[in-house]
CHARMM-style PDB file with segment names, atoms N, HN, CA, C and O in Angstrom:
ATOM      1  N   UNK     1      -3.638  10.774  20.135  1.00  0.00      PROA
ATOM      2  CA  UNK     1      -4.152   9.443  19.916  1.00  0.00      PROA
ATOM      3  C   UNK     1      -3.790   9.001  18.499  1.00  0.00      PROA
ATOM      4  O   UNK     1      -4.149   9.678  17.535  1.00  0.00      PROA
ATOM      5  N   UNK     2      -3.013   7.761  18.343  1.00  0.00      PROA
ATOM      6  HN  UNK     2      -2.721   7.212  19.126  1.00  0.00      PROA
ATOM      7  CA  UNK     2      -2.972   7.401  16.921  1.00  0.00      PROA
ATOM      8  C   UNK     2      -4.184   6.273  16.469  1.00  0.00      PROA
ATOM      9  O   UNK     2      -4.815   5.375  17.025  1.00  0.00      PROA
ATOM     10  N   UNK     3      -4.097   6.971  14.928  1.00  0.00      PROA
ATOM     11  HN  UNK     3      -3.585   7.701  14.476  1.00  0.00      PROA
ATOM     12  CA  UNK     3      -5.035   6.465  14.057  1.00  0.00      PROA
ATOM     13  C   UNK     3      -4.388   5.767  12.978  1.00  0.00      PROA
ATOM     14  O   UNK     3      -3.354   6.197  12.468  1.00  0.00      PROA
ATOM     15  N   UNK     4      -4.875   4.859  12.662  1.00  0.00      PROA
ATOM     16  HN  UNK     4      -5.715   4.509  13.076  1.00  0.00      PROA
ATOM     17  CA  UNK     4      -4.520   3.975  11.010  1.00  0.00      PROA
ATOM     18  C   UNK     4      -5.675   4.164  10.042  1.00  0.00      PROA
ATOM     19  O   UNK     4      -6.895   4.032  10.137  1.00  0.00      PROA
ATOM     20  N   UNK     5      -4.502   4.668   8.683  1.00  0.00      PROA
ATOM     21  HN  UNK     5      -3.511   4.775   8.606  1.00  0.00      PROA
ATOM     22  CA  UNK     5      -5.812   3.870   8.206  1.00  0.00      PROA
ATOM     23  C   UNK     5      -4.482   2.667   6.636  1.00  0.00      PROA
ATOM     24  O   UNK     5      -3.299   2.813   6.327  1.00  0.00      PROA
ATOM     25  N   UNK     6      -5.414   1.802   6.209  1.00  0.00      PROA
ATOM     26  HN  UNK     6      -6.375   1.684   6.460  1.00  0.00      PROA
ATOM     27  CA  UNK     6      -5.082   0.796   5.786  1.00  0.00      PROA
ATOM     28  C   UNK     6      -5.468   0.552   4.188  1.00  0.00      PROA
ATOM     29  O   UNK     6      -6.650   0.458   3.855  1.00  0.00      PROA
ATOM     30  N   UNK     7      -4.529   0.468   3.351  1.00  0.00      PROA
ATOM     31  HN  UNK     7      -3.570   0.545   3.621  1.00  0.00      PROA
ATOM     32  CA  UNK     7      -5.287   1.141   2.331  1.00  0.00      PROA
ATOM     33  C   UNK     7      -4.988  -0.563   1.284  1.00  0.00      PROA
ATOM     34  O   UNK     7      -4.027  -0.527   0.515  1.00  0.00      PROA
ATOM     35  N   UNK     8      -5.396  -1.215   1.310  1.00  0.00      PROA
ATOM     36  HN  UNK     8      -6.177  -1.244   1.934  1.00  0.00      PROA
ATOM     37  CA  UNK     8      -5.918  -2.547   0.192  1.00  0.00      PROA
ATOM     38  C   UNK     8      -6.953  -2.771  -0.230  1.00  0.00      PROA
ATOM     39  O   UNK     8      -8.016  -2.208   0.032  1.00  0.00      PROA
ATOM     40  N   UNK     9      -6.629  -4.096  -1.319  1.00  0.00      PROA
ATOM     41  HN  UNK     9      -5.766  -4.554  -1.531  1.00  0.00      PROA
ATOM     42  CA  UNK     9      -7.379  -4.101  -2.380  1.00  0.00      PROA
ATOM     43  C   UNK     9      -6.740  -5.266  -3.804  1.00  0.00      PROA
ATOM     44  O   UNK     9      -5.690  -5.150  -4.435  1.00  0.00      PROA
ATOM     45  N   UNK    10      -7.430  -5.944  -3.895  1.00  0.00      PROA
ATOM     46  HN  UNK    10      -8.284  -6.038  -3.382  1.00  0.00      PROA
ATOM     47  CA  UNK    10      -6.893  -7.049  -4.838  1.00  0.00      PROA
ATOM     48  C   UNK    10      -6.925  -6.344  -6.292  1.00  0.00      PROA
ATOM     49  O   UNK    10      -6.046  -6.716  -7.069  1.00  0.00      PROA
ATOM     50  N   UNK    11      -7.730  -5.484  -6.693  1.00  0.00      PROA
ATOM     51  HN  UNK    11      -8.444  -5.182  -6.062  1.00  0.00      PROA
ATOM     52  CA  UNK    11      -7.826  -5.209  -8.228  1.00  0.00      PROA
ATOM     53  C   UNK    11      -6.837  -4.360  -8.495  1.00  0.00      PROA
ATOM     54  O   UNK    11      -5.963  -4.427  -9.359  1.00  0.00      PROA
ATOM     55  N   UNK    12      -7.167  -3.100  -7.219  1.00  0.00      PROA
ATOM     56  HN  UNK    12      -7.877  -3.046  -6.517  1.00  0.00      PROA
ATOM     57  CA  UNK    12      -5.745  -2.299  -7.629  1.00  0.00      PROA
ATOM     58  C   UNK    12      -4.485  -2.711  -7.703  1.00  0.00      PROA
ATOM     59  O   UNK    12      -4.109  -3.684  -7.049  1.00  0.00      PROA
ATOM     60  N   UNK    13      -3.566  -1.938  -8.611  1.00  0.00      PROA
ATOM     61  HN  UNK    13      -3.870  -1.147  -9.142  1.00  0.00      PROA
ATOM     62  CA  UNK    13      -2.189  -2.565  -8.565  1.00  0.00      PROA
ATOM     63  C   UNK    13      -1.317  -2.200  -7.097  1.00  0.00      PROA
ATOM     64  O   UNK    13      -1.905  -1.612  -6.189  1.00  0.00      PROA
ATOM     65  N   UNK    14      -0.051  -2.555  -6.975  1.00  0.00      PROA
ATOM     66  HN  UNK    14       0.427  -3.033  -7.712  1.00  0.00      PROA
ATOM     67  CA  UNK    14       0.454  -1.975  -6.208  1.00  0.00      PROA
ATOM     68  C   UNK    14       0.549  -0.574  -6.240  1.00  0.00      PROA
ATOM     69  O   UNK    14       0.259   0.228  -5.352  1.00  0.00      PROA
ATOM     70  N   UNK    15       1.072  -0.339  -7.584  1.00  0.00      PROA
ATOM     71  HN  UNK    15       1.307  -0.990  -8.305  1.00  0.00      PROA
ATOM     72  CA  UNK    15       1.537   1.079  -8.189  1.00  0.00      PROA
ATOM     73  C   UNK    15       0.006   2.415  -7.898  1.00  0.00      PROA
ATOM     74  O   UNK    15      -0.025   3.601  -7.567  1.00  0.00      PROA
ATOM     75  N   UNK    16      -0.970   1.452  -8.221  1.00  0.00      PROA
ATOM     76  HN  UNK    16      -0.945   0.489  -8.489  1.00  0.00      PROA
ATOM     77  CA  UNK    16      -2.484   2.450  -7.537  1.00  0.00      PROA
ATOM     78  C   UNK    16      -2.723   2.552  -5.989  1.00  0.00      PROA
ATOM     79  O   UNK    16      -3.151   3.605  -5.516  1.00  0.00      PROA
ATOM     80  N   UNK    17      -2.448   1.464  -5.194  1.00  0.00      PROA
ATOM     81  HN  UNK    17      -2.099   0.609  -5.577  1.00  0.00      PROA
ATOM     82  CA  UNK    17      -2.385   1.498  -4.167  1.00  0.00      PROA
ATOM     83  C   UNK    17      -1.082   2.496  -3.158  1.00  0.00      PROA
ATOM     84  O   UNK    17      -1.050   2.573  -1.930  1.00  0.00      PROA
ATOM     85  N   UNK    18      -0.315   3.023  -3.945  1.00  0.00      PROA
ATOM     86  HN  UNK    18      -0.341   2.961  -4.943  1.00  0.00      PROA
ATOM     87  CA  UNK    18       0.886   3.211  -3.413  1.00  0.00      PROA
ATOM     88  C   UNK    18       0.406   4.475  -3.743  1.00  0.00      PROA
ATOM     89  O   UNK    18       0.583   5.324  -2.869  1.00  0.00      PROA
ATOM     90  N   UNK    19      -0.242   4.894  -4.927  1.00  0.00      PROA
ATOM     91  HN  UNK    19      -0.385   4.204  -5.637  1.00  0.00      PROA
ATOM     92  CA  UNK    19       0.231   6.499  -5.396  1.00  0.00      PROA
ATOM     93  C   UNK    19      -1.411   6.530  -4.254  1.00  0.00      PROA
ATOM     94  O   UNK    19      -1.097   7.374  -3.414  1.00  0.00      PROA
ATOM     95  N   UNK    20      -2.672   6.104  -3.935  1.00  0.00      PROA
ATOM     96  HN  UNK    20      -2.928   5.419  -4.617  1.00  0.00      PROA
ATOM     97  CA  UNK    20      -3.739   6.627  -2.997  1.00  0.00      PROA
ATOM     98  C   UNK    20      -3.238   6.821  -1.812  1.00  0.00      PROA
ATOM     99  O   UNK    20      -3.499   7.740  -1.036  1.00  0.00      PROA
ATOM    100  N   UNK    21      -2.467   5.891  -1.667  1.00  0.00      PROA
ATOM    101  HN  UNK    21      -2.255   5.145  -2.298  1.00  0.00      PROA
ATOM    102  CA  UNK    21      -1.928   6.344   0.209  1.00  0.00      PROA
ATOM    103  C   UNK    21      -1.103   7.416   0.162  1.00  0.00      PROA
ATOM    104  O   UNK    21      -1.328   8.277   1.013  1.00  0.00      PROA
ATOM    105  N   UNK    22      -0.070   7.638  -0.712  1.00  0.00      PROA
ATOM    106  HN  UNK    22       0.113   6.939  -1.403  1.00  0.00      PROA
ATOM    107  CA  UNK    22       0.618   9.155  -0.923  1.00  0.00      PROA
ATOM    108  C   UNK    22      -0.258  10.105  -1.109  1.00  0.00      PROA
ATOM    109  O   UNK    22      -0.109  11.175  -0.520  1.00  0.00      PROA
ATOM    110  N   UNK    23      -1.560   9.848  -2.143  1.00  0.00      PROA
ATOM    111  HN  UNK    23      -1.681   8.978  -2.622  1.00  0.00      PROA
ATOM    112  CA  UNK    23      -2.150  11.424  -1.983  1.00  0.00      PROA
ATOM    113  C   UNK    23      -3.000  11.452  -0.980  1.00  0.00      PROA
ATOM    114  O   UNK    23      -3.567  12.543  -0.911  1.00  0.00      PROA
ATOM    115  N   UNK    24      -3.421  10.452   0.087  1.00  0.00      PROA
ATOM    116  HN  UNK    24      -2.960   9.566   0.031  1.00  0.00      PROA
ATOM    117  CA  UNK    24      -4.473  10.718   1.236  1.00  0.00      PROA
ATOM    118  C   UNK    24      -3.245  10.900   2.217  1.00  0.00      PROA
ATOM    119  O   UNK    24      -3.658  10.922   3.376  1.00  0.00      PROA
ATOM    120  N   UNK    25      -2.184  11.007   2.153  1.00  0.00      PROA
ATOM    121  HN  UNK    25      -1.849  10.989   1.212  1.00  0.00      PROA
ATOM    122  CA  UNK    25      -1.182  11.131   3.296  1.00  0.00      PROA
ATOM    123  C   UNK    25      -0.918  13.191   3.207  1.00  0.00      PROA
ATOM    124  O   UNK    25      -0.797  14.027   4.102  1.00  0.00      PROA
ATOM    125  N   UNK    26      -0.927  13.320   1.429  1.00  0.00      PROA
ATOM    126  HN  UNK    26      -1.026  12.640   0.703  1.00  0.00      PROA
ATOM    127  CA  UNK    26      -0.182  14.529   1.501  1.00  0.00      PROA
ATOM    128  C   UNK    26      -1.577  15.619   1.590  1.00  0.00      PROA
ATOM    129  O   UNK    26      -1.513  16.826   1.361  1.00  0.00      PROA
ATOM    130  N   UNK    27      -2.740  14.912   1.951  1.00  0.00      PROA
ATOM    131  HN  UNK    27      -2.792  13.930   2.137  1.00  0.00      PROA
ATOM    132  CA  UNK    27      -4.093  15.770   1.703  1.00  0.00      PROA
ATOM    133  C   UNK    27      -3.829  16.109   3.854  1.00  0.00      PROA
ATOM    134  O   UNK    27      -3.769  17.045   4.652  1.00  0.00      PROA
ATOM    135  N   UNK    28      -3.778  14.942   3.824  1.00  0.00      PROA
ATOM    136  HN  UNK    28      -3.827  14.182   3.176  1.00  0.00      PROA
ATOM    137  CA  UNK    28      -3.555  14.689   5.617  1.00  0.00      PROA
ATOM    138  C   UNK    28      -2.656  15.922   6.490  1.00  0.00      PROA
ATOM    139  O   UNK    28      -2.908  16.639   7.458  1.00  0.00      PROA
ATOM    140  N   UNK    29      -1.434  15.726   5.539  1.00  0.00      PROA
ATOM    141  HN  UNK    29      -1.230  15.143   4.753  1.00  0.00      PROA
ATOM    142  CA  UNK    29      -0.236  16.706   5.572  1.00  0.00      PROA
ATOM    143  C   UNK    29      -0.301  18.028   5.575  1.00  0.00      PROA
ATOM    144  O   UNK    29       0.285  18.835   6.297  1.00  0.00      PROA
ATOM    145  N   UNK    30      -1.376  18.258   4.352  1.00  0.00      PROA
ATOM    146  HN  UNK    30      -1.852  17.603   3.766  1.00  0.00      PROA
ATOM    147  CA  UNK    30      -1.649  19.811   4.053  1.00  0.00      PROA
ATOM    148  C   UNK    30      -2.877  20.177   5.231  1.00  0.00      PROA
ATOM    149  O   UNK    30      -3.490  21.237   5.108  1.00  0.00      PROA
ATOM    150  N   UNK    31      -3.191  19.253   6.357  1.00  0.00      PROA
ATOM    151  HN  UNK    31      -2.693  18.391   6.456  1.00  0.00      PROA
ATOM    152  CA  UNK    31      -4.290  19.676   7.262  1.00  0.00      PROA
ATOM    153  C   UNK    31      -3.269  19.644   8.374  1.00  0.00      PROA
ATOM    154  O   UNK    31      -3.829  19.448   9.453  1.00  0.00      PROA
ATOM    155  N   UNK    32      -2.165  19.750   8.458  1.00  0.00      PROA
ATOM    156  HN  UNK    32      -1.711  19.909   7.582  1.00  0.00      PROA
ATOM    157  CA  UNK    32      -1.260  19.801   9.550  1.00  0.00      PROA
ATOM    158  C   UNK    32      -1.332  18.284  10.609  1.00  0.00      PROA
ATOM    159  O   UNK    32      -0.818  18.335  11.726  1.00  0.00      PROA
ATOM    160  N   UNK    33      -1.903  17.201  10.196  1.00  0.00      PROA
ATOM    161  HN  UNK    33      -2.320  17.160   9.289  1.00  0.00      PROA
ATOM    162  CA  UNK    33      -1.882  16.032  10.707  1.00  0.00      PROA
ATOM    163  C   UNK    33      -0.648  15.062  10.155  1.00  0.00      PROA
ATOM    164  O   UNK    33      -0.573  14.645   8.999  1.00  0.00      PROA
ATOM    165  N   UNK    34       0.340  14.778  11.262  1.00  0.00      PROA
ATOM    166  HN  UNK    34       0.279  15.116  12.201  1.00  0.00      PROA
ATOM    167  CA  UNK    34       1.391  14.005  10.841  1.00  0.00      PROA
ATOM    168  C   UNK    34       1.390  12.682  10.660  1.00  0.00      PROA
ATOM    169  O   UNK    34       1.106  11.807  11.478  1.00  0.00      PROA
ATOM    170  N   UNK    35       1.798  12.560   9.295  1.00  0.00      PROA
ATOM    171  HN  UNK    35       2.029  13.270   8.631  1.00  0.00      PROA
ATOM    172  CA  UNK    35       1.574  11.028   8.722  1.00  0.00      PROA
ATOM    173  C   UNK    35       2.484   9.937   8.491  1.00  0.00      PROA
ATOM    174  O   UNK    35       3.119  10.432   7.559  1.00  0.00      PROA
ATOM    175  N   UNK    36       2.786   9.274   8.599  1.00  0.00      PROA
ATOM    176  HN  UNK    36       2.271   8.872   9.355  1.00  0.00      PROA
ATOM    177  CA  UNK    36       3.642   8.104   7.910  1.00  0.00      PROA
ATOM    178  C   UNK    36       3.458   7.156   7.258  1.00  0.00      PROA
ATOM    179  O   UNK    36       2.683   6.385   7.824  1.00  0.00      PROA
ATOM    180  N   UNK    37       3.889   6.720   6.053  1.00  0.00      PROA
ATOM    181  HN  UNK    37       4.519   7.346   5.593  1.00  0.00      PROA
ATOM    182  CA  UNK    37       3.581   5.744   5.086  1.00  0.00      PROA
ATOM    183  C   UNK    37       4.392   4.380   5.516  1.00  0.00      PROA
ATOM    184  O   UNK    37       5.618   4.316   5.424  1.00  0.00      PROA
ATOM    185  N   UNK    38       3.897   3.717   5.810  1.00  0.00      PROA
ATOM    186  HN  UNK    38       2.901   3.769   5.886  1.00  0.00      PROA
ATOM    187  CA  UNK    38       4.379   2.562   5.867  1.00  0.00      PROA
ATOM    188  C   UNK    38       3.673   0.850   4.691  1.00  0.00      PROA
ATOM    189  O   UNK    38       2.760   0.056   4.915  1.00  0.00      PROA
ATOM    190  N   UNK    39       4.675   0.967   3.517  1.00  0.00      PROA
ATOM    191  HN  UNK    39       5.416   1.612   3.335  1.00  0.00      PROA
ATOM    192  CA  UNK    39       4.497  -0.381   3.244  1.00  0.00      PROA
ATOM    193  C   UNK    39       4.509  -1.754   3.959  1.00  0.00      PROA
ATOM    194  O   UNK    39       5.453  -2.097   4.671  1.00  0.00      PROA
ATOM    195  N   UNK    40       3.770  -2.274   3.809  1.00  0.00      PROA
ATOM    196  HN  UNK    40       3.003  -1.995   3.231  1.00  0.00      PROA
ATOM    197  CA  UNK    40       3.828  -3.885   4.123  1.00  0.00      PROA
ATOM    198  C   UNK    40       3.528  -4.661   2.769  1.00  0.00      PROA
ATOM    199  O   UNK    40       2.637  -4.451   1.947  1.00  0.00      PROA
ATOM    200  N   UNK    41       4.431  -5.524   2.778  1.00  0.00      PROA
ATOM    201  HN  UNK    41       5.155  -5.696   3.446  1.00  0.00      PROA
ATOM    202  CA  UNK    41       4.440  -6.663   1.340  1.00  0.00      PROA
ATOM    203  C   UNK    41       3.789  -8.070   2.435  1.00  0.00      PROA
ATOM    204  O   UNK    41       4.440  -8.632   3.315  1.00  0.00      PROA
ATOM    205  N   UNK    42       2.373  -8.363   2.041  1.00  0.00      PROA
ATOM    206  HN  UNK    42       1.844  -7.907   1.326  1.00  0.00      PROA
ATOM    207  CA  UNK    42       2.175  -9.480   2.525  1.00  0.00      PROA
ATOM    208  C   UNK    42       2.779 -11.123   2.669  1.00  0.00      PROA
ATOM    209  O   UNK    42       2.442 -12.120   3.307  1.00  0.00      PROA
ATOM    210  N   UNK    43       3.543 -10.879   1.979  1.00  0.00      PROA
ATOM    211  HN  UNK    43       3.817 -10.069   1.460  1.00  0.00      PROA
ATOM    212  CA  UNK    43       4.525 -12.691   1.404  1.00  0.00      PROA
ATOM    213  C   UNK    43       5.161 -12.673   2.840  1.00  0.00      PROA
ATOM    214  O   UNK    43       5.670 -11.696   3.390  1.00  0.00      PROA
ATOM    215  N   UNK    44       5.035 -13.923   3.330  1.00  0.00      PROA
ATOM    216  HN  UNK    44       4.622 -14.716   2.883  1.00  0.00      PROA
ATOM    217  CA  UNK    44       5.363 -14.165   4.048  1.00  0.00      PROA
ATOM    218  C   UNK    44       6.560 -15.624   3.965  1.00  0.00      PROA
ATOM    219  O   UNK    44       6.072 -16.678   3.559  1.00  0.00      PROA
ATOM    220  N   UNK    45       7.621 -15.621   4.238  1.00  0.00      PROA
ATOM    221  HN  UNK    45       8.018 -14.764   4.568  1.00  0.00      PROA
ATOM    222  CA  UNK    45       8.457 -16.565   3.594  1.00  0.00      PROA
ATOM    223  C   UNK    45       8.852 -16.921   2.041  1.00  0.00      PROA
ATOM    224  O   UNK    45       9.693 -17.697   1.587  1.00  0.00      PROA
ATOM    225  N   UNK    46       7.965 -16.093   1.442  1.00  0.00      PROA
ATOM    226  HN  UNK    46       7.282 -15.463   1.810  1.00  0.00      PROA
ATOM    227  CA  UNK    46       8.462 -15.882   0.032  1.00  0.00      PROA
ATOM    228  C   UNK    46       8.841 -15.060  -0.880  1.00  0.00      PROA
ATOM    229  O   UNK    46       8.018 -14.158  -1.036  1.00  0.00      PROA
ATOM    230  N   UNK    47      10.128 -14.963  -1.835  1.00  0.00      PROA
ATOM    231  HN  UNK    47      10.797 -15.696  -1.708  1.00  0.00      PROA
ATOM    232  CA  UNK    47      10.184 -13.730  -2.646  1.00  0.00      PROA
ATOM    233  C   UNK    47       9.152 -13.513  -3.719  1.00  0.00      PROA
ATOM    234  O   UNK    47       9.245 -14.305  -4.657  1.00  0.00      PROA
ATOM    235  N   UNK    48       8.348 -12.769  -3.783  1.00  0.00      PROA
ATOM    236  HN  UNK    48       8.273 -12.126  -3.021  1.00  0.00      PROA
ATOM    237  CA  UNK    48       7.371 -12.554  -4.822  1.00  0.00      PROA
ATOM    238  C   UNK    48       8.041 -12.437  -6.528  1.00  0.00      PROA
ATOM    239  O   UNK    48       7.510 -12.764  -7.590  1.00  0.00      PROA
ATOM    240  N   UNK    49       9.412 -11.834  -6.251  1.00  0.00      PROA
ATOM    241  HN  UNK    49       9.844 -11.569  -5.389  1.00  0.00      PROA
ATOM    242  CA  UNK    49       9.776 -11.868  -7.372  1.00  0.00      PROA
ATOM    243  C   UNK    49      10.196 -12.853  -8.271  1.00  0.00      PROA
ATOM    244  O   UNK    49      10.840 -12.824  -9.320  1.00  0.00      PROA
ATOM    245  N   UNK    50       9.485 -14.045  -7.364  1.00  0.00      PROA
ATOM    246  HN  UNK    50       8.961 -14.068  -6.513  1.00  0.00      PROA
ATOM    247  CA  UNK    50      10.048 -16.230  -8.141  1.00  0.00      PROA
ATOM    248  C   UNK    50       8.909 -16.092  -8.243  1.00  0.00      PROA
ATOM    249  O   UNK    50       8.468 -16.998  -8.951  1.00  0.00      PROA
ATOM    250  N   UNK    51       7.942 -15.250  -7.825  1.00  0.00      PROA
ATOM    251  HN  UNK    51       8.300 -14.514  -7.250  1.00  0.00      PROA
ATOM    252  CA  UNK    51       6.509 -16.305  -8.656  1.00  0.00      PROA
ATOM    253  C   UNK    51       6.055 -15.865  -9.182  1.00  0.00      PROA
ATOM    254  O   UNK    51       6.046 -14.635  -9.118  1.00  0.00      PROA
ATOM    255  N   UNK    52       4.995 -16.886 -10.537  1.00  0.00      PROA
ATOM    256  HN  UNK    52       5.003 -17.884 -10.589  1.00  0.00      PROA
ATOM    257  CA  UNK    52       4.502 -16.150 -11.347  1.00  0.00      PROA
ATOM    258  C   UNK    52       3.400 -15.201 -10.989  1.00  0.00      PROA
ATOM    259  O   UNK    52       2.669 -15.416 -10.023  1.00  0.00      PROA
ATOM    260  N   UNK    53       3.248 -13.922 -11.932  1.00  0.00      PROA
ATOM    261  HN  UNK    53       3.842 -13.747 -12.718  1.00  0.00      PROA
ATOM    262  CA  UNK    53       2.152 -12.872 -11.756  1.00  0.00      PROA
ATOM    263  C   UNK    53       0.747 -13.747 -11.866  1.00  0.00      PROA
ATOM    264  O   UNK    53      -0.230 -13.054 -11.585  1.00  0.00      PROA
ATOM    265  N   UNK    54       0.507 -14.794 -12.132  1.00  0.00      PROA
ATOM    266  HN  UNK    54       1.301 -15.357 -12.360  1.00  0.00      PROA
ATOM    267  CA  UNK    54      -1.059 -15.497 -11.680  1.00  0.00      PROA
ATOM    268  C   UNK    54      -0.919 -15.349 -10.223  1.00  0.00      PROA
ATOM    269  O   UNK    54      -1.559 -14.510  -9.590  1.00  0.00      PROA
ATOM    270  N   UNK    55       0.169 -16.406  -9.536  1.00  0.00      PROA
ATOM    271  HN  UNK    55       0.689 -17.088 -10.050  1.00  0.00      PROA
ATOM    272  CA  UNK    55       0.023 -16.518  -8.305  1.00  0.00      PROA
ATOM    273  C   UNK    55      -0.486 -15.456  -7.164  1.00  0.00      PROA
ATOM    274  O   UNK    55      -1.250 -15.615  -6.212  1.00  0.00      PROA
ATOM    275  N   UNK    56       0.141 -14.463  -7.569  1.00  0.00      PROA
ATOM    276  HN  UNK    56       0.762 -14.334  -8.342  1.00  0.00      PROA
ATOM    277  CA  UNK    56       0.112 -13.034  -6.818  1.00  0.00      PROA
ATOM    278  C   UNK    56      -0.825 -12.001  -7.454  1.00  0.00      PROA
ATOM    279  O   UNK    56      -1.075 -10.912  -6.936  1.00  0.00      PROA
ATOM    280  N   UNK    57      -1.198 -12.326  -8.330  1.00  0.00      PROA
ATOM    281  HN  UNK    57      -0.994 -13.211  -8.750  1.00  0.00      PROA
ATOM    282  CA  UNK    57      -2.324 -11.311  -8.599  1.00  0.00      PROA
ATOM    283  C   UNK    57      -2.016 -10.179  -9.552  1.00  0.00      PROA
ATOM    284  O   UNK    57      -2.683  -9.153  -9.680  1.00  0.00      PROA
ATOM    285  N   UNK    58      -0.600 -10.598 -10.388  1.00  0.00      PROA
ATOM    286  HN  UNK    58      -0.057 -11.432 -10.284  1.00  0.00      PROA
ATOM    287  CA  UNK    58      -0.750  -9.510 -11.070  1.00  0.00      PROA
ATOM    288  C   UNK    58      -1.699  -9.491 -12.356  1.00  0.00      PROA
ATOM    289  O   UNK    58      -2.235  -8.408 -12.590  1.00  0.00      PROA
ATOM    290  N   UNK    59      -1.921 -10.359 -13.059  1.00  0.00      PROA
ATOM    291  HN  UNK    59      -1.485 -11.239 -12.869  1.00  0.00      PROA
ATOM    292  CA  UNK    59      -2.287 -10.648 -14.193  1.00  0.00      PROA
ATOM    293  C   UNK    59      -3.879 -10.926 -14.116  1.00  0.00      PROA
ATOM    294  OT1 UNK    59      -4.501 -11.238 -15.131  1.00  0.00      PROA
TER     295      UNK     59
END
C-alpha cells in the first residue's frame, strides 16, 4: 500500500525543507521502507527565478 507524506511550510526555506525530507527519507531507508523524493515547485506558469524574493517568500 502506498503512503505520502508531504513535507511544507512557508517559514522554512527550501534548502530546510529539502535537507527534512532527505533525512525522514534516509531514517525511512534505514527501516528497510522504500522511499522516493519527489520535488514539486509550486509556480505554476511562472519562472520563480523573474520574481522578486518578496513575491515568493524568500525574504
Amino acid at each position: 500500500m502506498t503512503k505520502y507524506v508531504f513535507v511544507t511550510g512557508g517559514v522554512v526555506s527550501s534548502l530546510g525543507k529539502g535537507i527534512a525530507a532527505a533525512s525522514l527519507a534516509a531514517i525511512l531507508e534505514s527501516r528497510g521502507i522504500r522511499v522516493t523524493n519527489i520535488k514539486l515547485d509550486p509556480y505554476i506558469n511562472v519562472d520563480p527565478g523573474t520574481m522578486s524574493p518578496f513575491q515568493h517568500g524568500e525574504v
